[in-house]
Each structure stands twice: as C-alpha cells, then as structure tokens.
N, C-alpha and C positions, 0 to 999 in steps of 0.2 A: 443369383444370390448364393452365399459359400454358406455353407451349415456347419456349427461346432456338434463333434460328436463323441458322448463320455460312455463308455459300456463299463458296468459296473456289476461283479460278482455279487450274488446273494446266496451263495452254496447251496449245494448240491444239484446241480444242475441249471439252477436258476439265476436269471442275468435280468439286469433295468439298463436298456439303451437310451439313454435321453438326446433327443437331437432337438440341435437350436435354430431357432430360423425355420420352423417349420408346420405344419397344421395337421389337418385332419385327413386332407388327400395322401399326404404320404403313411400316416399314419396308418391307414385302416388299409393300403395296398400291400403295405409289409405285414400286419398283423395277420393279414386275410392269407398272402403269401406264405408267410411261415406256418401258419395252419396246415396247410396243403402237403408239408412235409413228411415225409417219414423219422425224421432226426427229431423231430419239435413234437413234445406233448399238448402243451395248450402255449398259445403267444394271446395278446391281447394290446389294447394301448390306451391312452389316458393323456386328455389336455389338460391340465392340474387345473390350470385357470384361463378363461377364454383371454386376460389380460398380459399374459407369459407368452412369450414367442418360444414355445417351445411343445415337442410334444413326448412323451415317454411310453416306449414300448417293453412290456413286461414278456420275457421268454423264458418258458421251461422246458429244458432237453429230457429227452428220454434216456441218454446217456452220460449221467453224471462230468466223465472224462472228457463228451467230446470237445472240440475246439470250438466255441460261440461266433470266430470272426470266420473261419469258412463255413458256418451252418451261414451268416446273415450272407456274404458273400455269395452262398451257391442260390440262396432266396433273393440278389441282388441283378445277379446273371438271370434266374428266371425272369422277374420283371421286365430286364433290358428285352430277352428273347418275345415275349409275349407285345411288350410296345412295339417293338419291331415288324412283329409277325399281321398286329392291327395297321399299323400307316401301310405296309404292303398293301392289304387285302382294300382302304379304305383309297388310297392311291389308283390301284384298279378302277374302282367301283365312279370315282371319279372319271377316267378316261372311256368307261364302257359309256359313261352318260354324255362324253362330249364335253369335259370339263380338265381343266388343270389346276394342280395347288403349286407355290412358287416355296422353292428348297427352303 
C-alpha cells in the first residue's frame, strides 16, 4: 500500500503529519517513537474518524529551529533498527526450536 504524506507547520516548534492509507498501528509506533526522543517534547496521534483512511500525528520539538523531516526520519531509522533487531532475535528463537520461517 503507498501512503500520502502532508507535514504541516503549526509554529513554534509544532508540526501535524497526517499520513493517508494508514491506522492506528502506525500511528501509535511513531507517536510512542518520537516520545522516546530527546529532540521531541510531547508527539501524540489522532484517527479524526474511524471512517477516514487516514491517521494524524501531532509533534512538538523542543527546539523551535530544529528540522521536523530529520527528527521523523532519525524516529524512522529507529523503528526500521528495532523491527530488524525483533525478526533477528524471533528468527533465532525459531531455529533453536526446530523451526523455519520462509523469506
């Protein structure tokens, strides 16, 4: 599925990313994500209407100035890093039991 994605200023540090084609799973890993940051004051997200394919994530930077597409970007890498780091470990845990998953 392609997702449209609009990030839209609200000054002073504050940004609404609304991504289309999208629900609550992505939602709440990036909100949860950007929490975990040191660049990001509060992030949070919102399905305006369960009937909208779309989901919109609210960010406020701690630094008015910084850049919003490398704060979501380095919040983007972490996820990739962490999925990655799970299919490893889950991968393993699979062949320690005798089992295979198919690529």
């Amino acid at each position: 599925m392609s997702s449209k994605v609009k990030l839209q200023s609200l000054g002073g540090g504050r940004y609404e990313l609304t991504i289309y084609g999208e629900d609550h799973t992505i939602g709440n890993l990036l909100a949860k994500t950007l929490l975990s940051m040191d660049e990001v004051e509060f992030a949070y997200y919102e399905k305006p209407h369960h009937l909208e394919d779309k989901i919109v994530v609210f960010i406020n930077l701690k630094d008015p100035e910084a850049d919003p597409v490398n704060v979501l970007v380095k919040a983007l890498d972490r996820i990739l890093g962490v999925n990655s780091e799970f299919r490893k470990l889950y991968v393993e845990a699979l062949k320690a039991k005798g089992l295979t998953i198919e690529s």
